[in-house]
C-alpha positions as CSV (number, residue, x, y, z in Angstrom):
1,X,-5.7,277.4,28.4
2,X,-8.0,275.4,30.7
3,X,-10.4,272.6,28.6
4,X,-13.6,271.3,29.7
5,X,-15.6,269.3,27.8
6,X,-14.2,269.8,24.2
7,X,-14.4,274.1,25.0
8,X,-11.3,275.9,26.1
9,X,-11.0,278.8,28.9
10,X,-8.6,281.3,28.3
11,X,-6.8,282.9,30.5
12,X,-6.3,286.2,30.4
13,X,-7.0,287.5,33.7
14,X,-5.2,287.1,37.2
15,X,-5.0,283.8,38.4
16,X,-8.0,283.3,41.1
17,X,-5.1,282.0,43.8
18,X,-3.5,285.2,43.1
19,X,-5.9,287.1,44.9
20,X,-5.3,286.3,48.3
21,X,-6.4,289.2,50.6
22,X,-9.3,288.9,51.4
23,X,-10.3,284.9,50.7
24,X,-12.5,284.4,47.7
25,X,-16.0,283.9,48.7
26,X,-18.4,281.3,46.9
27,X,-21.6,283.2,47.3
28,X,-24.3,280.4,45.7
29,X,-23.6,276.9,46.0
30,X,-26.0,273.8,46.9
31,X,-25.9,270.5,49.1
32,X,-28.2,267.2,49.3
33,X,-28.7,264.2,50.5
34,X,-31.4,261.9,48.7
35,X,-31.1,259.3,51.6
36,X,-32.5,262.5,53.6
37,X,-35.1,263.6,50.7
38,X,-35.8,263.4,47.1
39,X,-35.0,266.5,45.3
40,X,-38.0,266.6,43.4
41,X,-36.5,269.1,40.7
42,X,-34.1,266.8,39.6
43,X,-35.8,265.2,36.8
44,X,-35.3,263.9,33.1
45,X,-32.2,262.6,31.5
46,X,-30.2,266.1,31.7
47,X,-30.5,266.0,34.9
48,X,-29.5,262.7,35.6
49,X,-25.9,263.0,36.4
50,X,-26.9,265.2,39.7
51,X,-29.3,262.4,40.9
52,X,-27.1,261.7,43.7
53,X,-26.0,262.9,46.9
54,X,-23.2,266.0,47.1
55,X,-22.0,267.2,50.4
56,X,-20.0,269.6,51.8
57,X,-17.0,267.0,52.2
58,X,-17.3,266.7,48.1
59,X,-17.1,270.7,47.9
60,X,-14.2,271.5,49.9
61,X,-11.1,270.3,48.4
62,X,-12.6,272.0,44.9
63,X,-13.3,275.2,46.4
64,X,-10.2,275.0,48.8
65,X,-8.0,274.3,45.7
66,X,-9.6,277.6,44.0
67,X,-8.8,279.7,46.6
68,X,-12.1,279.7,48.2
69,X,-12.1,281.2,52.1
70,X,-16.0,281.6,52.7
71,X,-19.7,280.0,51.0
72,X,-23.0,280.9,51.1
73,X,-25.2,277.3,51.1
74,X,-28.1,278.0,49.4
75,X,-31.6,276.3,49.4
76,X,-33.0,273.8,46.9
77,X,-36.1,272.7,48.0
78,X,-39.3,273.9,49.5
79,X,-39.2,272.3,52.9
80,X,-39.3,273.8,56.3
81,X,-36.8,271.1,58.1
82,X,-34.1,271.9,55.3
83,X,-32.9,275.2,56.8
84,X,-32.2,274.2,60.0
85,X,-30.1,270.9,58.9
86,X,-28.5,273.5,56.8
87,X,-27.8,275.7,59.6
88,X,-26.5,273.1,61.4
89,X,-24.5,271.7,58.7
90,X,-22.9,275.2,58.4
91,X,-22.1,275.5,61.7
92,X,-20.0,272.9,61.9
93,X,-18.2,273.7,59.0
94,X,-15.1,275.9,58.5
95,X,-16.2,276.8,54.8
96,X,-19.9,277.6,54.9
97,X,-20.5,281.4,56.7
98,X,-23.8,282.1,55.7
99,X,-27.3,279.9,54.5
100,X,-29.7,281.4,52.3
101,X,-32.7,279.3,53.7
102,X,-36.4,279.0,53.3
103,X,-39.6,280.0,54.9
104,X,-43.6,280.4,53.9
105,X,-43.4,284.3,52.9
106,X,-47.3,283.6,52.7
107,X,-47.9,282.6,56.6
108,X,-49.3,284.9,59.0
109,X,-45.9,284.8,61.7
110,X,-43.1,284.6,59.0
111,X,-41.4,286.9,62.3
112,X,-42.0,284.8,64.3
113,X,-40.4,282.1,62.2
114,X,-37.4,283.7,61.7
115,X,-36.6,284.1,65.3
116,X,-37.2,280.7,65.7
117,X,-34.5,279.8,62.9
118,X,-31.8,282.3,64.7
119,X,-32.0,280.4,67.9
120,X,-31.2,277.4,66.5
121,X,-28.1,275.6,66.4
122,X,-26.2,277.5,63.6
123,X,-29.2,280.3,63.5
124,X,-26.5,283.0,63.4
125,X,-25.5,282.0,60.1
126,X,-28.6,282.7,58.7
127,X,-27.9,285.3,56.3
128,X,-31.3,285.6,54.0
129,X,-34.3,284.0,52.6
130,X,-35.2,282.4,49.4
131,X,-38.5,280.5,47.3
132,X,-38.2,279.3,44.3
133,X,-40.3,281.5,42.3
134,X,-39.3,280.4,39.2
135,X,-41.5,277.3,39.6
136,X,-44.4,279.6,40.7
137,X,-47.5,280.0,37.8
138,X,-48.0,283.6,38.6
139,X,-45.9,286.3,37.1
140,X,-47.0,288.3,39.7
141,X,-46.3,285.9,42.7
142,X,-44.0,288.7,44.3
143,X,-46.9,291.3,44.2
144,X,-49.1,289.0,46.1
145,X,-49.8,291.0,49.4
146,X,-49.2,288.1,51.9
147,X,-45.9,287.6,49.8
148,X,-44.9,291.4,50.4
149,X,-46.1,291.1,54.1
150,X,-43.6,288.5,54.2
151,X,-41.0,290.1,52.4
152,X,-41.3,293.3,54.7
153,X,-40.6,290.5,57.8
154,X,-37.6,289.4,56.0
155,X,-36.4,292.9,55.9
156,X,-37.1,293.9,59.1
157,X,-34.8,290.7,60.3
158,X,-32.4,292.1,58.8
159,X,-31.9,289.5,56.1
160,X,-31.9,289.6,52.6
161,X,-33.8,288.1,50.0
162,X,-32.8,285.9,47.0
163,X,-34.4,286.3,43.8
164,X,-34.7,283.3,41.6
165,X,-37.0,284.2,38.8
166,X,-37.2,283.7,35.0
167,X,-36.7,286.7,32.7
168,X,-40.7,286.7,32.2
169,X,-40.9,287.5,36.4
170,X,-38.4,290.2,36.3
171,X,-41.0,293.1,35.7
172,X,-42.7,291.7,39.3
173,X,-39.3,291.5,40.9
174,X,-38.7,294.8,39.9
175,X,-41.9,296.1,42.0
176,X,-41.7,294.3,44.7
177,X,-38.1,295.3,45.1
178,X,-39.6,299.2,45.2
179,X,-42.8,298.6,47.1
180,X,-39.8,296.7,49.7
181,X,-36.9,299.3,49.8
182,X,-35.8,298.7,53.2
183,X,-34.8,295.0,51.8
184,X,-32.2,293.8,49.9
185,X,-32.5,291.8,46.8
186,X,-30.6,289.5,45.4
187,X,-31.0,288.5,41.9
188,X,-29.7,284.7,41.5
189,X,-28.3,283.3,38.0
190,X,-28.2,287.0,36.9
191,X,-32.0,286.7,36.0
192,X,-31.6,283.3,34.2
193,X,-30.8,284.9,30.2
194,X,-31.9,282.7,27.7
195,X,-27.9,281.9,26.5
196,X,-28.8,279.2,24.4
197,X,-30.9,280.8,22.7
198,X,-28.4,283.6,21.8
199,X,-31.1,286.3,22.9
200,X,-30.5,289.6,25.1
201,X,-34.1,290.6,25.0
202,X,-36.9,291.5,26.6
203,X,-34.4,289.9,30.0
204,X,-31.6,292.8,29.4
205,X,-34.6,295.4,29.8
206,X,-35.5,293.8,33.2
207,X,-32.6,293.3,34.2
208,X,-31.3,297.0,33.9
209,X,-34.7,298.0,36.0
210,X,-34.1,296.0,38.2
211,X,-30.6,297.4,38.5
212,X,-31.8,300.6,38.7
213,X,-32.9,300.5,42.5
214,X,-30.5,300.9,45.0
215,X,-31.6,297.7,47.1
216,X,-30.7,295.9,44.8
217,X,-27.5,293.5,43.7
218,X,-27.0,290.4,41.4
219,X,-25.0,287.1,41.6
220,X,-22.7,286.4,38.7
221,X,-23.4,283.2,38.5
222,X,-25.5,280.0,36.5
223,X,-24.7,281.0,33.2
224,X,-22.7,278.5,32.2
225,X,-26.1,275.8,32.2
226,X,-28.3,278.2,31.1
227,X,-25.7,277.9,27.8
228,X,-25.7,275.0,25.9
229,X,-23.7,272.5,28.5
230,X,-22.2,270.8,25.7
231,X,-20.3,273.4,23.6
232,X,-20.6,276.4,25.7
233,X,-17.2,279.0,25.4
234,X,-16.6,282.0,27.2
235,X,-17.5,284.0,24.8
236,X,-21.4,283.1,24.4
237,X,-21.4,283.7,27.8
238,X,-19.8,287.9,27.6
239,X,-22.5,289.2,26.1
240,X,-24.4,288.4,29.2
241,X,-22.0,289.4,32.0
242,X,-21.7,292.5,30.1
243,X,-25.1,293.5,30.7
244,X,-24.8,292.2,34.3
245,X,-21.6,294.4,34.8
246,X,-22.9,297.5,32.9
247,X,-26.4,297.4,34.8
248,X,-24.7,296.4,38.0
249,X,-20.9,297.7,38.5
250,X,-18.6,295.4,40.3
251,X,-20.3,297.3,43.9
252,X,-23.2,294.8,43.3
253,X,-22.2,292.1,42.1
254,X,-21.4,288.6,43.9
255,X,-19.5,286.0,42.2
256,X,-21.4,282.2,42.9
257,X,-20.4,278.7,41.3
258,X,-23.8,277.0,41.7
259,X,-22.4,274.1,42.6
260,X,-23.3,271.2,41.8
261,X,-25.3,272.2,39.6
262,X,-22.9,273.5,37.1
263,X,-21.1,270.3,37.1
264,X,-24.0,269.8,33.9
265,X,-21.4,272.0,31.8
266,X,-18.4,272.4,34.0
267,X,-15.7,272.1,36.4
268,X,-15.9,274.1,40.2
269,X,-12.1,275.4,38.6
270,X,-13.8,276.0,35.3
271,X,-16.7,278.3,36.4
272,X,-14.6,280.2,38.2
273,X,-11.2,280.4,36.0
274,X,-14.5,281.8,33.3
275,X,-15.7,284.5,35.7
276,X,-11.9,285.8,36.4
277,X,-11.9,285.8,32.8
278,X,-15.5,287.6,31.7
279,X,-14.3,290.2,34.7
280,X,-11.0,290.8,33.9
281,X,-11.5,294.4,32.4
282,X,-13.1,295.0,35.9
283,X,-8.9,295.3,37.5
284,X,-8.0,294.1,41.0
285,X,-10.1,296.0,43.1
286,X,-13.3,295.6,40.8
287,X,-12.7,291.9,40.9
288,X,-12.1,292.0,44.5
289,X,-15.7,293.3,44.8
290,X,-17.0,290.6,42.6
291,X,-15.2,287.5,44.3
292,X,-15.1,289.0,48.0
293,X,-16.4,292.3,49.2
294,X,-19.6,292.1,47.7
295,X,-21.0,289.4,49.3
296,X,-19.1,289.6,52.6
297,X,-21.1,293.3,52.5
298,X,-24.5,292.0,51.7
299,X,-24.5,288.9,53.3
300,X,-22.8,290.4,56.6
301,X,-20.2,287.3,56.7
302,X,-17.3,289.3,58.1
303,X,-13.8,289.8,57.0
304,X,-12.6,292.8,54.6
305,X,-15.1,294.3,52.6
């Protein structure tokens, strides 16, 4: 038993260092510097304990210890100079293979911009796009046509596209992910569930829709701060990654450790040691997909798939 903050983690399934071929593969962490920007996001007493600066030199010994081979840096803010410092950052890395950056889906040469971003220093790491449309008023925002014109432009760079929406955005996610098919869409934090409040529903009914197209695929990851940080178990969290496995299947899903950010509720070891766990039933080669293939596939990082 692993404890964390007064919970305990069984362990039931395979240790993570156990599977060895391929390298696991962190599919949704962060970085930042505050010297470099503010995270603006990063507000309230929570939040308070990530209001400082966490770089890839922090990462690496917890992911390395973990069995970690291959990340995918994620954005965090808005900002157009962010994705090439990320880029950059990954390419001189020998942990980070992909970025998930950031462009204006809503200008008129998103193309153009993209091209731009692969011939930069690290561009060939770029790997897909992301906004944060969870901050976004509109339910709709994804059905906006300058939004799908930039979508479309994603797609036909041959990138994917991360979803990070609240259950209430789901429905548009779920159209623009039809009206898009030639893209790939990857749903972040499993749809963001409402754990703490104990509730499956009206999320579990967008996120089977979603599920339902083909371009489609989901990150198992987030859930343990959309819990309550403080007494979480593995257990509130199963009813959730059931849903996400049923909906799913191990093809399309993507284990991530949103790191930092789950440092709110729990250790990089932790989070993981608690997806092994949730995914156990899935055996070796279903977990294989979870923690490797699956991401290496959609993300086009290399190695076995």
């Amino acid at each position: 038993m692993t404890a964390t903050a007064g919970r305990t983690v069984p362990h039931t399934a395979k240790s993570p260092t156990e599977l060895t071929q391929p390298p696991l593969v962190d599919a949704h962490h962060h970085v930042w510097d505050l010297s470099v920007r503010d995270q603006g996001w990063i507000t309230g007493e929570e939040l308070a304990p990530l209001r400082r600066t966490f770089t890839l030199a922090d990462l690496e010994p917890e992911a390395r210890a973990a069995g970690v081979g291959a990340t995918v840096l994620v954005q965090t803010v808005t900002v157009a100079e962010e994705t090439p410092e990320f880029l950059e950052l990954a390419a001189g890395s020998g942990l980070v293979s992909g970025v998930v950056g950031w462009t204006d889906l809503t200008a008129p040469d998103v193309a153009g911009t993209l091209a731009a971003l692969r011939g930069l220093p690290g561009g060939e790491l770029l790997v897909g796009i992301r906004h944060q449309v969870q901050a976004e008023a509109d339910p709709r925002w994804l059905l906006r046509p300058d939004v799908l014109r930039g979508l479309r432009a994603v797609a036909a760079a041959g990138l994917a596209y991360d979803l990070i929406v609240l259950p209430h955005q789901l429905p548009a996610a779920v159209r623009a992910a039809a009206l898009v098919p030639g893209l790939t869409f990857v749903l972040d934090h499993a749809g963001k569930p409402p754990v703490a409040q104990r509730r499956t529903h009206p999320w579990a009914d967008g996120l089977r829709a979603l599920a339902a197209l083909p371009n489609t695929v989901c990150k198992l990851s987030g859930l343990v701060t959309e819990a309550d940080p403080r007494t979480w178990t593995a257990e509130d969290l199963r009813p959730y990654t059931d849903t996400v496995i049923d909906a799913f299947g191990p093809e399309r899903l993507m284990f991530g450790s949103d790191w930092p950010v789950c440092r709110l509720a729990a250790s990089y070891a932790d989070v993981l040691d608690t997806a092994r766990t949730l995914t156990a039933g899935l055996g070796e080669d279903g977990q294989r997909a979870v923690f490797s293939a699956t991401a290496r596939r959609v993300y086009g990082l290399g190695g076995p798939t």
